[in-house]
C-alpha angles and dihedrals in degrees: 000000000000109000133199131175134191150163141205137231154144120251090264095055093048096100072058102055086036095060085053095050089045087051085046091062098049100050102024102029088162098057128095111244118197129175116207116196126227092200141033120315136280122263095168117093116271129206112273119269091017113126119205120176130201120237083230084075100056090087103228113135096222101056095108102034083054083043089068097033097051124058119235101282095030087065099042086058105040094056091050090099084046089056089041080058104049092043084057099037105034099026096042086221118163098214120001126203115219114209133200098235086231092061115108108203115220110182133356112298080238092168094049097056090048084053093053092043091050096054108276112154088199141355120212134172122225111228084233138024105178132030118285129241106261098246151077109006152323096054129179089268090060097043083048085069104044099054140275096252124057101230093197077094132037130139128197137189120217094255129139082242095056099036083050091054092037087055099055087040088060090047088060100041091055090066106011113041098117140137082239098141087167097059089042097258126134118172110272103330117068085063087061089061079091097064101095096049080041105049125066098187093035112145120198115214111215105163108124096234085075126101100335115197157147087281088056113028104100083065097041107060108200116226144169117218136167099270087048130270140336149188115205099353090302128102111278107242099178140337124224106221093194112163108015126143123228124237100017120077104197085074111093092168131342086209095071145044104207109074133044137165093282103053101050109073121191093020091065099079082047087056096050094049096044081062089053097048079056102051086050097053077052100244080163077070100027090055106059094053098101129214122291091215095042109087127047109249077254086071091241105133120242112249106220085244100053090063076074100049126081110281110249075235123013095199086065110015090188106058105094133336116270097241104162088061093036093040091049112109102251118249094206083074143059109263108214112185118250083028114074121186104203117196087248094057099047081048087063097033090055088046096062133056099200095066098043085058100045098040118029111198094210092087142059101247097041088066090046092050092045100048085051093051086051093049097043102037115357094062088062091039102053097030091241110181133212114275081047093044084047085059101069098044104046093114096037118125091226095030095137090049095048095046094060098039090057097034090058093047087047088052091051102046083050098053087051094064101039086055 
């Protein structure tokens, strides 16, 4: 079979979907290796033979117009069947193997090209494939909510079962691929819970080598022995690095409180050499390069919210952000004067926890406490700038003192991290 293999990423995760091409190479020499790139495109200089290809070039008319509407990560993942569809179309492969950028391939998926030559339509791995131990997260019920299958890893065979499937998973992924854990809705991969009522010809790959990580961990002991390493006792195939942290080696994934650096053991020298796979491919360069869809043409950055509300201009979301709807005092909320609750401030009220906890908006002090939270902190946070700012304290009593104290202190903090 013809075989292809790719990745996705944005430009600041590209020292990560390098190190796994560099690691492709090594273990599968034989097999294609593409990059498609969730963002614009690259004008730094990229290590030669490497192929990176822009989503534009996908050809779906409604890339851009999912770019501004999708955060970061939610992008990355919705345009992943349009890849599966350009690797079949464009490419002529006969089966094609999606990576995670931050896997690191140790040996040849051996068991997922049988599959493929013996009929498989797909091939998935489970996060888990046994209980977890009840402690510490992530636990079953997260992982409930995330998806069945781990999508870091998924393989397809060019078959009228799997383009059907590929076709209605594209469907969803147009509207409905969202970090939205409330509505049931996880990226890509809560619609792939379906695959196995989907796919006739579906094998799930089991084997512990597969797809190692933070979720599994507790029941795939990592270990180095003389004929190479292992994860419960079977050859490692690939890990999945989800969640380091570059640059500091006690962190063995921000997602979970369970493992660290010191209670690893053996995968610990394969964390700290996976960050230095990393430091070598320059993620200190590849990481300050920012988002191509993440600021307006008018250099005001996109607050993640806003990719929900109605475009200033549909035609060209990203021409300016639509103030007069976002700076509006919201009409889902009590309205206490002095204290003004914008639309834009309830959307980033409802997208974080933290701050529904913290400040109900129920009450009026809640609102109060809330309102103060947004002027003091979540303007610099979220780069808020001062017509939006304005906005919120349109009804205050000090409103012209407060602007410019904050303003000033805005200006300043920006400057900070433009320098």
């Amino acid at each position: 079979m013809k075989t292809g293999c790719f990745t996705i990423c944005s430009r600041n995760y590209l020292a990560y979907a390098l190190t796994l091409r560099d690691s492709v190479l090594e273990a599968e020499p034989g097999l294609d290796f593409k990059i498609f790139l969730a963002d614009e495109p690259v004008s730094e200089k990229t290590p030669e033979g490497v192929e990176i290809i822009p989503v534009s070039d996908l050809g779906a008319e409604e890339m851009r117009d999912m770019a501004f509407r999708y955060t970061v990560i939610e992008f990355n993942t919705a345009v992943k069947p349009f890849c599966f569809d350009y690797m079949f179309d464009k490419g002529g492969y006969d089966a094609v193997i999606y990576l995670d950028p931050d896997i690191r391939l140790f040996g040849p998926m051996q068991q997922v090209h049988t599959a493929l030559a013996a009929g498989a339509s797909a091939v998935l791995t489970p996060h888990i494939c046994k209980p977890l131990p009840e402690a510490d997260a992530p636990l079953e019920l997260d992982l409930m909510r995330s998806g069945t299958f781990n999508l870091g890893f998924a393989a397809f065979a060019n078959t009228s079962e799997t383009r059907t499937f590929i076709t209605w998973w594209k469907n969803k992924l147009r509207e409905y691929c969202r970090v939205d854990l409330q509505n049931g809705l996880f990226v890509d991969q809560r619609f792939v819970d379906f695959a196995p009522s989907f796919l006739e010809h579906l094998t799930v790959l089991r084997d512990p080598g597969y797809n190692v990580a933070y979720w599994n961990f507790a029941n795939r002991p990592v270990e180095k022995t003389a004929d190479g390493w292992t994860a419960a006792g079977s050859p490692l195939v690939f890990f999945h690095f989800s969640g380091v942290a570059p640059g500091d080696t006690s962190i063995f994934s921000k997602h979970q409180s369970r493992f660290d650096a010191t209670n690893i053991g053996d995968a610990a020298e394969l964390l700290r050499d996976y960050l230095d796979r990393l430091a070598a491919n320059n993620h200190a360069r590849w990481t300050t390069i920012p988002y191509g869809f993440g600021h307006f043409k008018t250099g005001e950055p996109i607050i993640d919210p806003m990719r929900q509300g109605p475009p200033a201009n549909p035609a060209d979301p990203f021409v300016a952000p639509n103030h007069t709807y976002w700076n509006a005092p919201s009409e889902r909320v009590e309205q206490t004067p002095g204290t003004c609750i914008t639309r834009l401030m309830l959307a980033i009220h409802e997208a974080r926890p933290d701050l529904r906890q913290a400040f109900p908006l129920s009450t009026a002090a809640g609102r109060r406490d809330f309102h103060a939270w947004f002027v003091a902190h979540g303007a610099r946070e979220y780069r808020i700038d001062e017509n939006t700012l304005g906005a919120a304290l349109s009804e205050s009593a000090i409103r012209a003192q407060t602007i410019a104290r904050h303003f000033a202190r805005l200006r300043l903090a920006m400057s900070k991290t433009k320098g």
